[in-house]
C-alpha positions as CSV (number, residue, x, y, z in Angstrom):
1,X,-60.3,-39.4,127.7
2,X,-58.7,-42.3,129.8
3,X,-55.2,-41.6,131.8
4,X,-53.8,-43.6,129.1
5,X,-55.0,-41.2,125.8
6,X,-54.3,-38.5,128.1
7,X,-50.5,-39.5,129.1
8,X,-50.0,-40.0,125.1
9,X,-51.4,-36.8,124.2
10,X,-49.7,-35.2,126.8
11,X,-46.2,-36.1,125.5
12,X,-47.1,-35.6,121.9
13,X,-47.6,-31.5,122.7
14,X,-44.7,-32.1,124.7
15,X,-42.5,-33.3,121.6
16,X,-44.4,-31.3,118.9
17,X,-43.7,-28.0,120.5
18,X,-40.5,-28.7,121.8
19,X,-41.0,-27.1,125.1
20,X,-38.9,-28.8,127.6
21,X,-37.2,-32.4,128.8
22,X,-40.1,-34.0,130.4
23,X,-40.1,-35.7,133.8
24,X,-41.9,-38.5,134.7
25,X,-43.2,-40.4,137.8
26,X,-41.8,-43.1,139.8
27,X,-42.3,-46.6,137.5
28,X,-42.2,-49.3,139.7
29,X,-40.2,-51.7,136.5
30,X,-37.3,-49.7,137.1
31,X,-35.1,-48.6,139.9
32,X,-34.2,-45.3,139.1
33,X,-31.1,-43.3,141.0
34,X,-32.1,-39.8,140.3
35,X,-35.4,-38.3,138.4
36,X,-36.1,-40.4,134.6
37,X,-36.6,-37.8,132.4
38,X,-35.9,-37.7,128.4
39,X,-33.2,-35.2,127.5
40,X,-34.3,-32.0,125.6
41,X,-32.4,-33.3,122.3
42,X,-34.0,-36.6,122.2
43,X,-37.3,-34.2,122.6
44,X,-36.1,-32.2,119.6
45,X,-35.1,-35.7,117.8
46,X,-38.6,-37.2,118.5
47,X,-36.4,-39.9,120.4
48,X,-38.2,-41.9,123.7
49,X,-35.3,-42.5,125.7
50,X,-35.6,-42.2,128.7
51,X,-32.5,-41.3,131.1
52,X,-31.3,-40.4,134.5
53,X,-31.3,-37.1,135.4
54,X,-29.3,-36.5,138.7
55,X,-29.0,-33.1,138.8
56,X,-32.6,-32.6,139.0
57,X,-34.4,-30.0,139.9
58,X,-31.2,-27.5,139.2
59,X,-30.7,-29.4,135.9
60,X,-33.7,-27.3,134.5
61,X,-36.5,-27.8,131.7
62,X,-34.0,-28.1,129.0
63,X,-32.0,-30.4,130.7
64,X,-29.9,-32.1,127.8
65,X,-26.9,-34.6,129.6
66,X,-26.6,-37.3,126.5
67,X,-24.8,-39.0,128.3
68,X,-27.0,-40.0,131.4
69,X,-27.5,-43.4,132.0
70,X,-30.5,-45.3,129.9
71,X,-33.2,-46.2,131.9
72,X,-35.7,-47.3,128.6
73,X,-36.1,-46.9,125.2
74,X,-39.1,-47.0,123.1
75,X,-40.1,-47.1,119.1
76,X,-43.0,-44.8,120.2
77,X,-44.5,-42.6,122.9
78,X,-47.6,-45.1,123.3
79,X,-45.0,-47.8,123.7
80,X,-43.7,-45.4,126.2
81,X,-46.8,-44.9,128.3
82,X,-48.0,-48.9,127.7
83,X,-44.2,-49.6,129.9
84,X,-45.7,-47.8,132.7
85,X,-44.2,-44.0,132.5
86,X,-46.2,-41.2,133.3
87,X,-45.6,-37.6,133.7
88,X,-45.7,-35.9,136.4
């Protein structure tokens, strides 16, 4: 499995199970002034936004602040991880 099916399948069990608001790793695209995540109801909505969270780490695994600022949107987690984004 290459880091790119890995990333993908990663963030599928991620959204299937619902288990938290991912985080992900520095991408250099964007400048970023807090820790991009994707909120816990766009998890639950099967939505790949991906926002500012500035709070982080106190903001917690079901960190759900809709109205963080945008940092990317995507029609699809493999669009998602093809933009760069990984998680960490």
């Amino acid at each position: 499995m290459n880091d790119r099916e890995y990333q993908i399948s990663q963030l599928k069990r991620i959204f299937n199970a619902a288990t938290l608001a991912p985080v992900f790793k520095e991408n250099n695209k964007y400048t970023v002034d807090g820790v991009p995540r994707i909120t816990y109801d766009d998890v639950m909505n099967y939505k790949c936004v991906i926002r500012c969270d500035k709070g982080f780490p106190k903001s917690g695994i079901f960190w759900s602040d809709k109205a963080a600022h945008v940092i990317a949107e995507y029609n699809s987690i493999e669009a998602l991880v093809d933009d760069g984004w990984r998680v960490d």
